[in-house]
VEXDREN-2710 file (C-alpha; in Angstrom, 1 decimal):
% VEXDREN-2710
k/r/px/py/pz
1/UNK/138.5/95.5/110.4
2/UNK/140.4/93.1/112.6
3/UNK/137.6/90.9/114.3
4/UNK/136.9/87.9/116.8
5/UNK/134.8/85.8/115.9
6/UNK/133.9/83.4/119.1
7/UNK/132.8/79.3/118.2
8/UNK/134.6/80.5/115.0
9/UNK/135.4/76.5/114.3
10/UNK/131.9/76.1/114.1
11/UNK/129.4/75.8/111.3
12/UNK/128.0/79.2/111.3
13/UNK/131.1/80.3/112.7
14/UNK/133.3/79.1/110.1
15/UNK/130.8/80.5/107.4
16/UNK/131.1/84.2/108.9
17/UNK/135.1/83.7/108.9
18/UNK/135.0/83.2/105.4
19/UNK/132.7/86.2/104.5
20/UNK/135.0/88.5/106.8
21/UNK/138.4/87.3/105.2
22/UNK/136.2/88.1/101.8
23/UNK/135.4/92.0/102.6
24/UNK/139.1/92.1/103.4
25/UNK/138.6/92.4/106.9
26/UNK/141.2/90.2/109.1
27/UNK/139.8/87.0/111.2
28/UNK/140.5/85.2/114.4
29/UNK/138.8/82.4/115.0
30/UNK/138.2/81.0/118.5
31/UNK/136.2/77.9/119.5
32/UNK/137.2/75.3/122.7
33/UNK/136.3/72.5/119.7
34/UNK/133.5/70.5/121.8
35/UNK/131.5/71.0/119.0
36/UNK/133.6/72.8/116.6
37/UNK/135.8/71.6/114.1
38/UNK/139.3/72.5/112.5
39/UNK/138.4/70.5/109.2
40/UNK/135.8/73.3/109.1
41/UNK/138.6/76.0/109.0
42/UNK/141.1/73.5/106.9
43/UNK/141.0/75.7/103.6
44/UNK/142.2/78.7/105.7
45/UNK/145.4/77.8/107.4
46/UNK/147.9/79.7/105.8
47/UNK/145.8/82.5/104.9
48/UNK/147.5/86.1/105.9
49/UNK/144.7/87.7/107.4
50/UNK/143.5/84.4/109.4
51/UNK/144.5/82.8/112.5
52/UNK/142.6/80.3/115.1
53/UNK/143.2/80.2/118.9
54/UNK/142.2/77.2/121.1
55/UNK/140.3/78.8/123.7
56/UNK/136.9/78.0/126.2
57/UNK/135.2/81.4/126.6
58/UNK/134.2/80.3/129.8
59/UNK/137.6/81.5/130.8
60/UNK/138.7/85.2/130.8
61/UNK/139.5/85.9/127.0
62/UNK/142.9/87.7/126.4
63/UNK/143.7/89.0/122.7
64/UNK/147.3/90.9/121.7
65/UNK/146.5/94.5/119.5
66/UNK/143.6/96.0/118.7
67/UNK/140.4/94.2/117.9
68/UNK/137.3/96.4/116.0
69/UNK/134.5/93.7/116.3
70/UNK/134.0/90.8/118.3
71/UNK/131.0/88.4/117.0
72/UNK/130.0/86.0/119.3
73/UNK/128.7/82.5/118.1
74/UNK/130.0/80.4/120.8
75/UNK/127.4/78.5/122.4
76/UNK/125.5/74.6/122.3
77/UNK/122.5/75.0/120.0
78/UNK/122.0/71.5/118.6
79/UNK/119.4/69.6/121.3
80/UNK/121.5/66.8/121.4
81/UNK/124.3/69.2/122.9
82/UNK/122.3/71.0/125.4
83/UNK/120.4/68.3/126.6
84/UNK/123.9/66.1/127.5
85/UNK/126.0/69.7/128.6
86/UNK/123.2/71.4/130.4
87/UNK/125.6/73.0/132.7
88/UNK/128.0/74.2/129.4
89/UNK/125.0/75.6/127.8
90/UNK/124.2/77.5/130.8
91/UNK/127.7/78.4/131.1
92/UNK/128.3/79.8/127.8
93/UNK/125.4/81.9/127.5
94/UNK/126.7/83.5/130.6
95/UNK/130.8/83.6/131.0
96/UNK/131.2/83.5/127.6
97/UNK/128.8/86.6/126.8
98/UNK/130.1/88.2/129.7
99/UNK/134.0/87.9/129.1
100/UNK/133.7/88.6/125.7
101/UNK/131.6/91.6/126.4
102/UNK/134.4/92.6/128.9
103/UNK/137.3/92.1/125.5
104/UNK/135.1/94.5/123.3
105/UNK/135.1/97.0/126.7
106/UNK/138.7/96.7/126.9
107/UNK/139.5/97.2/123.1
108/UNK/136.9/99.8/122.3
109/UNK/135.1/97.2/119.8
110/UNK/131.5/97.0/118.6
111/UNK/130.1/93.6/119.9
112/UNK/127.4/91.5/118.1
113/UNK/125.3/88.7/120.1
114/UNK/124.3/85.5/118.1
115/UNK/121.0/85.0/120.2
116/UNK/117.9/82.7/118.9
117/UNK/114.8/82.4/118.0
118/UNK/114.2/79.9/120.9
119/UNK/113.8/83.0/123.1
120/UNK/110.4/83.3/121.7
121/UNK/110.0/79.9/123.3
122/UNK/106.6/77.9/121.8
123/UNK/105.5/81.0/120.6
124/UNK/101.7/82.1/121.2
125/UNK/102.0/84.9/118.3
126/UNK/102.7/84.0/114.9
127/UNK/104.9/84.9/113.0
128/UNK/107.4/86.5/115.5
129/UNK/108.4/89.4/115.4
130/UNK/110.9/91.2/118.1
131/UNK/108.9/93.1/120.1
132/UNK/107.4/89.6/121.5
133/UNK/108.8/88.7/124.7
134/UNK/108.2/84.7/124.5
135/UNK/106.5/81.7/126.1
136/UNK/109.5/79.6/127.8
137/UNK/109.6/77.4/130.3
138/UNK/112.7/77.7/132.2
139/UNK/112.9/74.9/134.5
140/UNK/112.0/72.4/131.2
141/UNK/114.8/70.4/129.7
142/UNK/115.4/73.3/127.0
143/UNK/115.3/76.1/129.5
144/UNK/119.3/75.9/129.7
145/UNK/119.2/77.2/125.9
146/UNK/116.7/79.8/125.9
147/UNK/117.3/80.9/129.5
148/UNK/121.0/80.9/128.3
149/UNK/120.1/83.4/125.5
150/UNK/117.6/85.6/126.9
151/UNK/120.2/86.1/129.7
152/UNK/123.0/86.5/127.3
153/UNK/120.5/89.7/125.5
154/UNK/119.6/90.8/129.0
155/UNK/123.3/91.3/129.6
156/UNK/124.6/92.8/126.6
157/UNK/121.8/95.2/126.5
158/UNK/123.1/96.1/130.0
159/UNK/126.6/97.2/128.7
160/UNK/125.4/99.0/126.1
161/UNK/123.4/100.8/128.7
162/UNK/126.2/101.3/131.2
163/UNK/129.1/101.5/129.3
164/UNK/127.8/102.5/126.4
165/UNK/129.5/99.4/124.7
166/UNK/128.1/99.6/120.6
167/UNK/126.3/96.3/121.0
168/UNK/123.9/94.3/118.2
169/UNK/121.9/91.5/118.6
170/UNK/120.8/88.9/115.7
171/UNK/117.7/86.5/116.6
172/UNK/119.0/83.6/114.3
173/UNK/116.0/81.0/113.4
174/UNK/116.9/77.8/112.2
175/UNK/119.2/77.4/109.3
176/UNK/121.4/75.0/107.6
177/UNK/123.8/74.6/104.8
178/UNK/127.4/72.2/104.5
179/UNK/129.4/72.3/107.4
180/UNK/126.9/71.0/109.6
181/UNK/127.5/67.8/111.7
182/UNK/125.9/64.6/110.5
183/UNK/125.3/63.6/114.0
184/UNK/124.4/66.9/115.2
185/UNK/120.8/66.4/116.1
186/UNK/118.8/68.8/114.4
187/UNK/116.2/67.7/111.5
188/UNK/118.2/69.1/108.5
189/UNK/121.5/67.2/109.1
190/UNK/119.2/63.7/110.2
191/UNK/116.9/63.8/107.3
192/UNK/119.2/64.0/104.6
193/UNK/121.7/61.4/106.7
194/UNK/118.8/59.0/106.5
195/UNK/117.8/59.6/103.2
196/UNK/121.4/59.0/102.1
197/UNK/121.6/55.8/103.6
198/UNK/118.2/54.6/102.3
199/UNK/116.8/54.6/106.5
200/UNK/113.4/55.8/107.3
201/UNK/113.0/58.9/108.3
202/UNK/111.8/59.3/111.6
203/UNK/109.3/62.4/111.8
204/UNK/107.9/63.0/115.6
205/UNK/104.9/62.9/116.5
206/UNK/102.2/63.6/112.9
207/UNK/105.2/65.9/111.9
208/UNK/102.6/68.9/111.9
209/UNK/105.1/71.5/113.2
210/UNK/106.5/73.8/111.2
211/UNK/110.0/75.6/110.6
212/UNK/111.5/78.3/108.3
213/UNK/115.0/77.1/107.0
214/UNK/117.5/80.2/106.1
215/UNK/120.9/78.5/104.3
216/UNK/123.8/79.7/105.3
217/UNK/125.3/81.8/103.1
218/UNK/122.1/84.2/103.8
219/UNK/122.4/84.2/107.5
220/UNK/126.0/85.1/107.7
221/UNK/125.5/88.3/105.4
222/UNK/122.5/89.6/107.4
223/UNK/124.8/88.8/111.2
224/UNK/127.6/91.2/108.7
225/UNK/125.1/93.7/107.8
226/UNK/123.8/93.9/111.7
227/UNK/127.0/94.9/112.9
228/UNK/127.7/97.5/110.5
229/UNK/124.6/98.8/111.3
230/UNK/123.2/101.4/113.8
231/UNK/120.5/99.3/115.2
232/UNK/121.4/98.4/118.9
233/UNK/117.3/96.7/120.1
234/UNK/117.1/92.8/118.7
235/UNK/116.8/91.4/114.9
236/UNK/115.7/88.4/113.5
237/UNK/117.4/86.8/111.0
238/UNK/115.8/84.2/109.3
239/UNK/113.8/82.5/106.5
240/UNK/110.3/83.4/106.7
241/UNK/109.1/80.6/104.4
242/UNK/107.2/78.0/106.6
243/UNK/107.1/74.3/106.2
244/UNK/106.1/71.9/108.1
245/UNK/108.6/68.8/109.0
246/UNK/106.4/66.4/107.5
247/UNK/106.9/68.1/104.2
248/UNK/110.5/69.2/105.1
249/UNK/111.1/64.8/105.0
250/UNK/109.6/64.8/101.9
251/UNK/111.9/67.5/100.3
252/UNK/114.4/65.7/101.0
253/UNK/113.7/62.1/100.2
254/UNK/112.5/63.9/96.2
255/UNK/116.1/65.6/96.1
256/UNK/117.8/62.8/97.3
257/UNK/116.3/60.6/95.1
258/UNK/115.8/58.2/98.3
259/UNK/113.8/54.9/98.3
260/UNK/113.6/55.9/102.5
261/UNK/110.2/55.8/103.6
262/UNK/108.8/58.3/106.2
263/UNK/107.4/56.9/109.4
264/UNK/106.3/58.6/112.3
265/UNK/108.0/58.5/115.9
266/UNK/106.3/59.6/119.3
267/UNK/110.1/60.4/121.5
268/UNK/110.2/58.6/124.8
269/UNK/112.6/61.3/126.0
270/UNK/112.9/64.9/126.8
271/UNK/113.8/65.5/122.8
272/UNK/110.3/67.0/121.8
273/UNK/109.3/68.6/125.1
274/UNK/108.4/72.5/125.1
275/UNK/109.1/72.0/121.1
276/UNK/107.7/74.9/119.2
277/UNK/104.6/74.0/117.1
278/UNK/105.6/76.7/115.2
279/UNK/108.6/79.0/113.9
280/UNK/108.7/81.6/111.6
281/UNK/110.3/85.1/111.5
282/UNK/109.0/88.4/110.8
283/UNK/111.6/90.3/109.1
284/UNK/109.9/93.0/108.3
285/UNK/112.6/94.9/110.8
286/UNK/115.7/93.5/108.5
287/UNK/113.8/94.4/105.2
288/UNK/113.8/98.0/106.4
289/UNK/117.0/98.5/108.0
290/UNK/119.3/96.1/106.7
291/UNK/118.3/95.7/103.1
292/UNK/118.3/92.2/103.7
293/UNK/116.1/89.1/103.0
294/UNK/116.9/85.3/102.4
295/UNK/118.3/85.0/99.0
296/UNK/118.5/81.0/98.4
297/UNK/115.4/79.3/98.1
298/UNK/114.8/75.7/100.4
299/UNK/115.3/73.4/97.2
300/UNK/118.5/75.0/96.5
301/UNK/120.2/74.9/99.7
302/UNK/119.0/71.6/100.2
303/UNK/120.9/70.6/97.5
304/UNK/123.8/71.9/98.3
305/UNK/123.9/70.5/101.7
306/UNK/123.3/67.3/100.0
307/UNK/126.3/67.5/98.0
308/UNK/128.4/67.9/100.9
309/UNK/127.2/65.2/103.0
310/UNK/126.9/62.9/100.5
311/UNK/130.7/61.8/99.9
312/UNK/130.8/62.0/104.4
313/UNK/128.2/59.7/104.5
314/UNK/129.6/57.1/102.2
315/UNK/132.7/57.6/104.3
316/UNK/131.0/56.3/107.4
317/UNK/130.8/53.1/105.9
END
């Protein structure tokens, strides 16, 4: 296949053009770079079935030949984005799903959606599982995400419907893996940041709520095996192992063998409002039509991500 992949300088982004250019299938990557990053793509320049284009979605998307897929990752999911870029956020969930909708119309392509698990909001059913609708506030400070999202699924669900676009969506819950930002916000990236640099770890609040962590490398073959399926109503992708952040810092500090201590931290700012107490996928939808399930357990990923922020984190100085 020849396929876009949108935000493809991104971490997840850059992941998925690496498994495409495995199946054999040929990749362009495009990302505006606010948060993306060409060192991420680095060991792909020069590649024959690869090529990147500087491009903001937000602006109508024109590609030369024939395109068979268009994945679309491009968006602001770390809080420390969409809390400084509300209007972006907002932006992207909307232009940027709707001209890349309009590209796949135009070429004939099958379109997949990288939507969220923050459409469930702070959920009041647990786990989640895709026929629940959510508990979001729109007008709170992370409203600009999930509103972002659930109008980006409200929309391509409506091409599907009146144009009869082949349309997927993936419901990705949190993951992690190399490739991430150091500074990017979310607790993964932070914790192991501190720990590498012997600072406390700064949990919020009793560090009660929980998360289900899917690496990488998992996530981007379950968005590949949603699009070459037939299944057109959401699916989550995700971890459904559960721990809470409290025991997520501790992970980290025993696998970085860290002399950090933990201490707890009650935000001052917007960071923590409308957080979910709790987050965990039911995938009992993937399991049966996809085949798929999270392959790399938490201590093994963990690790990995270690290894590649280690040497980045000495380079900070």
């Amino acid at each position: 296949m020849r396929v876009l992949i949108t935000g493809g300088a991104g971490f997840v982004g850059s992941h998925l053009s690496d498994l495409a250019l495995s199946r054999g299938d040929t990749v362009l990557a495009m990302d505006n770079l606010i948060t993306g990053s060409l060192d991420n793509l680095a060991h792909l320049q020069g590649h024959p079935r690869f090529a990147f284009v500087h491009h903001d979605v937000n602006q109508p998307i024109h590609v030369d030949g024939p395109l068979d897929a268009i994945l679309h990752l491009a968006s602001l999911p770390s809080p420390v984005d969409y809390l400084q870029m509300p209007i972006q956020t907002l932006k992207v969930g909307a232009l940027g799903v709707y001209h890349a909708l309009g590209l796949a119309r135009a070429k004939g392509a099958r379109f997949l959606l990288a939507s969220t698990s923050e459409v469930y909001g702070d959920p009041l059913v647990h786990p989640q599982p895709e026929t629940y609708w959510g508990n979001v506030n729109p007008v709170g400070p992370r409203g600009v995400y999930d509103e972002s999202k659930r109008f980006g699924e409200a929309l391509t669900m409506a091409y599907h419907q009146a144009h009869g676009l082949e349309t997927r969506i993936a419901r990705i819950f949190n993951t992690y893996g190399p490739r991430m930002r150091l500074n990017d916000g979310r607790v993964v990236p932070n914790f192991v940041r501190q720990a590498l640099q012997g600072q406390p770890l700064t949990v919020y609040d009793d560090g009660s709520r929980t998360r289900s962590f899917c690496y990488v490398s998992d996530l981007v073959e379950g968005l590949y095996r949603l699009l070459l399926s037939d299944e057109v109503q959401p699916v989550n992708l995700g971890n459904p192992r559960e721990i809470t952040i409290l025991g997520l810092a501790e992970l980290v500090i025993a696998l970085t063998r860290s002399s950090s201590e933990i201490i707890l931290v009650v935000p001052q700012d917007a960071r923590t409002q409308d957080d979910p107490q709790t987050r965990q996928p039911d995938i009992t939808k993937a399991r049966a039509l996809l085949g798929w399930e999270p392959q790399v357990p938490l201590e093994e990923g963990l690790a990995q991500t270690i290894a590649y922020f280690e040497p980045r984190v000495r380079g900070e100085g």
